[in-house]
ROMARDO-684792 format. One line per field, with one value per residue (C-alpha): residue number from 0; residue in one letter; chain; z, x, y. Coordinates in nm, 3 decimals. Layout:
! residues N
nr = NUM;...
rest = A;...
kette = A;...
zz = Z;...
xx = X;...
yy = Y;...
***
This chain:
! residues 220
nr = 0;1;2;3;4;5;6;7;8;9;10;11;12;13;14;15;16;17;18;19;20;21;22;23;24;25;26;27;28;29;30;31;32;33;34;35;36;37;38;39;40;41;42;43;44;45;46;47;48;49;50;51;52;53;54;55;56;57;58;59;60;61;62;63;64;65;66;67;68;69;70;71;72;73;74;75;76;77;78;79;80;81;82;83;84;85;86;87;88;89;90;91;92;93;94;95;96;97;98;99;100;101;102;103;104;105;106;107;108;109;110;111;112;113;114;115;116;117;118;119;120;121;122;123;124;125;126;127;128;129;130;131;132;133;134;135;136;137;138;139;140;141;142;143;144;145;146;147;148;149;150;151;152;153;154;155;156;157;158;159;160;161;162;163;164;165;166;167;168;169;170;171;172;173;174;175;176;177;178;179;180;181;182;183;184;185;186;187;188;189;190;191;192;193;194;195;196;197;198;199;200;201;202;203;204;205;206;207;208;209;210;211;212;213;214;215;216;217;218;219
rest = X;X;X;X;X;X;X;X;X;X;X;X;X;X;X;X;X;X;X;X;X;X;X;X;X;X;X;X;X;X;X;X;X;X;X;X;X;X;X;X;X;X;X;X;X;X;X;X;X;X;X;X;X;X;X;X;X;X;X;X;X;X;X;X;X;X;X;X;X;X;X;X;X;X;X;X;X;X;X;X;X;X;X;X;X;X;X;X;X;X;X;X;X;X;X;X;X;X;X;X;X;X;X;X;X;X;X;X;X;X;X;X;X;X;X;X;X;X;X;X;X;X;X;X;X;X;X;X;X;X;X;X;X;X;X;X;X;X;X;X;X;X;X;X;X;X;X;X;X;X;X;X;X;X;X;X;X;X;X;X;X;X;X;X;X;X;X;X;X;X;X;X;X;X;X;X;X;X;X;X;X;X;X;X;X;X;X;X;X;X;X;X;X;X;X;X;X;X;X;X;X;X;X;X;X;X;X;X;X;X;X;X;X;X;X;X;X;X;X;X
kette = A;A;A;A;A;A;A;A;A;A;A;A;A;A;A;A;A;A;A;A;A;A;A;A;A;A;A;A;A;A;A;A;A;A;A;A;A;A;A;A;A;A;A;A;A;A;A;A;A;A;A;A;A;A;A;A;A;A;A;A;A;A;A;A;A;A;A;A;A;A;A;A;A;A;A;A;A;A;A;A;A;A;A;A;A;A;A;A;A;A;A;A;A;A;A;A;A;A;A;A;A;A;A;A;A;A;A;A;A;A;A;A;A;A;A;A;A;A;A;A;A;A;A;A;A;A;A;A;A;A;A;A;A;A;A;A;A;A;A;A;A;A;A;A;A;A;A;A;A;A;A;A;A;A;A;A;A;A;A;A;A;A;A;A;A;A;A;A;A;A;A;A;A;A;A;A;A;A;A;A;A;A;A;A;A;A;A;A;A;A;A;A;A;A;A;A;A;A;A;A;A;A;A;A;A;A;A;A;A;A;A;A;A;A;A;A;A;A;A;A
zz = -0.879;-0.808;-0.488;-0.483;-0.719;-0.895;-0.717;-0.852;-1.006;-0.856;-1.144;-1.072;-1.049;-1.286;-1.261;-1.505;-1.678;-1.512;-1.155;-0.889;-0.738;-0.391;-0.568;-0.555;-0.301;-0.635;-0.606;-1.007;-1.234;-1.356;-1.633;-1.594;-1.940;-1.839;-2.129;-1.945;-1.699;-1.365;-1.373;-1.042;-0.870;-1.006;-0.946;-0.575;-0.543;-0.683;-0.461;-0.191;-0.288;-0.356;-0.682;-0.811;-1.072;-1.373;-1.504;-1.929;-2.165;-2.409;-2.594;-2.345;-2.057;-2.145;-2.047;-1.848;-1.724;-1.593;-1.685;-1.792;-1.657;-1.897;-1.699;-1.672;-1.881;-2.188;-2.470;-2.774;-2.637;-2.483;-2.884;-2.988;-2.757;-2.813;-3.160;-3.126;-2.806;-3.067;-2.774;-3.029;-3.182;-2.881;-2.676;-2.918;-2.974;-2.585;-2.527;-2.867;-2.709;-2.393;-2.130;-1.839;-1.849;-1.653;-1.848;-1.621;-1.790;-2.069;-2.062;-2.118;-2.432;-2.545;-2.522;-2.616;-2.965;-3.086;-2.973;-3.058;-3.036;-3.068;-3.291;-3.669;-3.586;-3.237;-3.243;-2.976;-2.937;-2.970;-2.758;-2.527;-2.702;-2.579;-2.774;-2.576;-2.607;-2.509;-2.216;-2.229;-1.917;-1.966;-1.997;-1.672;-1.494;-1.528;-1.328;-1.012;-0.761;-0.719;-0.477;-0.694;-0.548;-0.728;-0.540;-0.666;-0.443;-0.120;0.006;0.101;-0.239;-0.408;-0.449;-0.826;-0.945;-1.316;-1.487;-1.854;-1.801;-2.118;-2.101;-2.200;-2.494;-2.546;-2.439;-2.624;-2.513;-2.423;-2.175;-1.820;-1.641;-1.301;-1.183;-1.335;-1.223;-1.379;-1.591;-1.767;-1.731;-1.550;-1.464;-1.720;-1.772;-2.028;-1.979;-1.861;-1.976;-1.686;-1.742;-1.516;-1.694;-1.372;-1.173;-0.896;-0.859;-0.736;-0.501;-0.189;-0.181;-0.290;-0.392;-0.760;-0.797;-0.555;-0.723;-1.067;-0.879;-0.817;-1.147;-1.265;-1.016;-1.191;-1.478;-1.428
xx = -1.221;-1.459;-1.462;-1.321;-1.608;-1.418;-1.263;-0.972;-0.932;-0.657;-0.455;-0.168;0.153;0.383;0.701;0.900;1.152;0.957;0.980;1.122;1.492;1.728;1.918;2.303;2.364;2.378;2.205;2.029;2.046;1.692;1.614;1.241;1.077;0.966;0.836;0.501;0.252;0.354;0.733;0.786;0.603;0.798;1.116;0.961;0.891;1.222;1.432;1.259;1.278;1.657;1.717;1.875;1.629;1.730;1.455;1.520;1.442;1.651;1.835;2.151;1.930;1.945;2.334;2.409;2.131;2.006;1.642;1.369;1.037;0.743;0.496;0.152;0.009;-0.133;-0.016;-0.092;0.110;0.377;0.412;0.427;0.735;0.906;0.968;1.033;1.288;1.463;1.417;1.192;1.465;1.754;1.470;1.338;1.715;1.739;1.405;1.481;1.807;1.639;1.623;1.428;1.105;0.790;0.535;0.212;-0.094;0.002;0.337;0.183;0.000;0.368;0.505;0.217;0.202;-0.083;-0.337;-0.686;-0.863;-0.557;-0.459;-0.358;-0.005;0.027;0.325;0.416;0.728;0.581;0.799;0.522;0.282;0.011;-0.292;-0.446;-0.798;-0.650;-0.918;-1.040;-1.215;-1.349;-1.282;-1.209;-1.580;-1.551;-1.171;-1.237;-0.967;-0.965;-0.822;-0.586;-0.457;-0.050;0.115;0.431;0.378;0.258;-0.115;-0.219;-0.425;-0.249;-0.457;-0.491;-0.625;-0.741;-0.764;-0.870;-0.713;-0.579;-0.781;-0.551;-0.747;-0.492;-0.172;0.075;0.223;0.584;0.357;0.291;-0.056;0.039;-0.265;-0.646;-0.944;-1.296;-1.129;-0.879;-0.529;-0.420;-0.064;0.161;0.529;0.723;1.124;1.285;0.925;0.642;0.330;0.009;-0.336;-0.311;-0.127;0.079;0.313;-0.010;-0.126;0.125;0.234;0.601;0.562;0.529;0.826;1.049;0.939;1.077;1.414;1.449;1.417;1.648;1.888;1.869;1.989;2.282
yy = 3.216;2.980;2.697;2.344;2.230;1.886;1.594;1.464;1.068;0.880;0.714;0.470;0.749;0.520;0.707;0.488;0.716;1.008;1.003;1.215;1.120;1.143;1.392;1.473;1.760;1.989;2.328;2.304;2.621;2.647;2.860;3.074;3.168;3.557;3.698;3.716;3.544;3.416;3.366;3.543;3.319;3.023;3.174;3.204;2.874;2.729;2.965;2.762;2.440;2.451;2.617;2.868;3.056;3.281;3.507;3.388;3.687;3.659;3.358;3.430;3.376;2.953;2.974;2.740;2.660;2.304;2.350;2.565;2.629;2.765;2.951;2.980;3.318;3.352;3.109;3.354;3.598;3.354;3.253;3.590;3.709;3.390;3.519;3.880;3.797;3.570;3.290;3.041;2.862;2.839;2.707;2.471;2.342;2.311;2.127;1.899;1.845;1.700;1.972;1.885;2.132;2.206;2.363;2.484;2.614;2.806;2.596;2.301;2.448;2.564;2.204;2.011;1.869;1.938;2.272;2.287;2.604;2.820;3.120;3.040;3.164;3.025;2.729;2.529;2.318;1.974;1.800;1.623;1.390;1.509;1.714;1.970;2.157;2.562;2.684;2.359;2.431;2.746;3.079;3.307;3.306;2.912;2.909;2.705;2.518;2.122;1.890;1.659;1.320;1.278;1.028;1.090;1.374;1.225;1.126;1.497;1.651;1.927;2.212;2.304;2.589;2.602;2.936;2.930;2.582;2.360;2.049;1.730;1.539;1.281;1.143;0.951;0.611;0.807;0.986;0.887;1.033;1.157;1.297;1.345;1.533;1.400;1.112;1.421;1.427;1.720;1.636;1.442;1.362;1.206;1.142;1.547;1.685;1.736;1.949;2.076;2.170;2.397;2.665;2.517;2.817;2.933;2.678;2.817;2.398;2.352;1.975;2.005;2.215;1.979;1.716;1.880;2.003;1.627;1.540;1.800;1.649;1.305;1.396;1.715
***
């Protein structure tokens, strides 16, 4: 993976109906999709910050639970297992329903609204209003790690790294730009919905994922 070759462009972190709370003292239920890709890694990470993870393989897995996290991986397949798992349309219900989710990399591509460059049978959820451009940013030789400024997360840069990254074409007016690296969104959110064009369950910085357990918190 390449070196921190892109600077990140500060937008104004407008957190209206998106932000991060003081949460309630409640320990959140928060549902992992682990069909494939990094879902250990988020479970990790939400342990951590407070959490309590459940690995979600099956429709049964979304008992209960506060909130659901869509990994990063690879979207195609992602699509693919949702179906044969039988976890497509529970999910869908949940998200439609308006479950708080965090979609990173591939997850992103899975709630977006619109994917460009995908497979003919590859669906998403369309739940964020936002189009995205799948590996966007290259394919695995053209992964690289940027310092992004979020200041909904504090004035230290969050270290992103982008493999075969979704690249964020547009946004809708629902959706609020966190973070952007070279003038493209790379970290959006939109009422219980926030997404990363990169891996932060990678990064070895909790902020992202507190920030998401606080938004949980908000609303449970």
């Amino acid at each position: 993976m390449g070196g921190s070759r892109r600077t990140a462009g500060r937008r104004a972190a407008a957190t209206v109906g998106c932000g991060g709370g003081t949460g309630r003292g409640h320990r959140p239920l928060v549902g992992v999709l682990a069909l494939q890709g990094a879902f250990a890694e988020h479970a990790s990470a939400l342990a951590a910050v407070g959490a309590e993870p459940v690995l979600v393989r099956t429709a049964s897995g979304l008992d209960g639970v506060d909130a659901v996290v869509l990994p990063g991986g690879e979207s195609t397949t992602m699509s693919k297992l949702l179906d044969t798992s039988g976890l497509r349309e529970p999910l869908s219900r949940a998200l439609g329903g308006g479950m708080p989710a965090f979609g990173t990399c591939a997850g992103l591509i899975l709630l977006a609204r619109s994917v460009a460059d995908g497979r003919p049978d590859q669906r998403s959820f369309g739940v964020l209003d936002v189009a995205v451009l799948r590996n966007g940013y290259g394919r695995q030789r053209e992964s690289f790690e940027a310092a992004v400024a979020i200041d909904a997360v504090g004035e230290a840069p969050f270290p992103g790294v982008f493999i075969r990254a979704p690249r964020i074409t547009s946004v809708g007016e629902a959706v609020t730009v966190l973070a952007s690296v070279d003038g493209d969104p790379v970290l959006v959110c939109q009422g219980p919905l926030l997404a990363a064009a990169f891996h932060p369950e990678l990064a070895g910085d909790l902020r992202l994922h507190h920030l998401f357990v606080h938004r949980v918190l908000e609303r449970v």
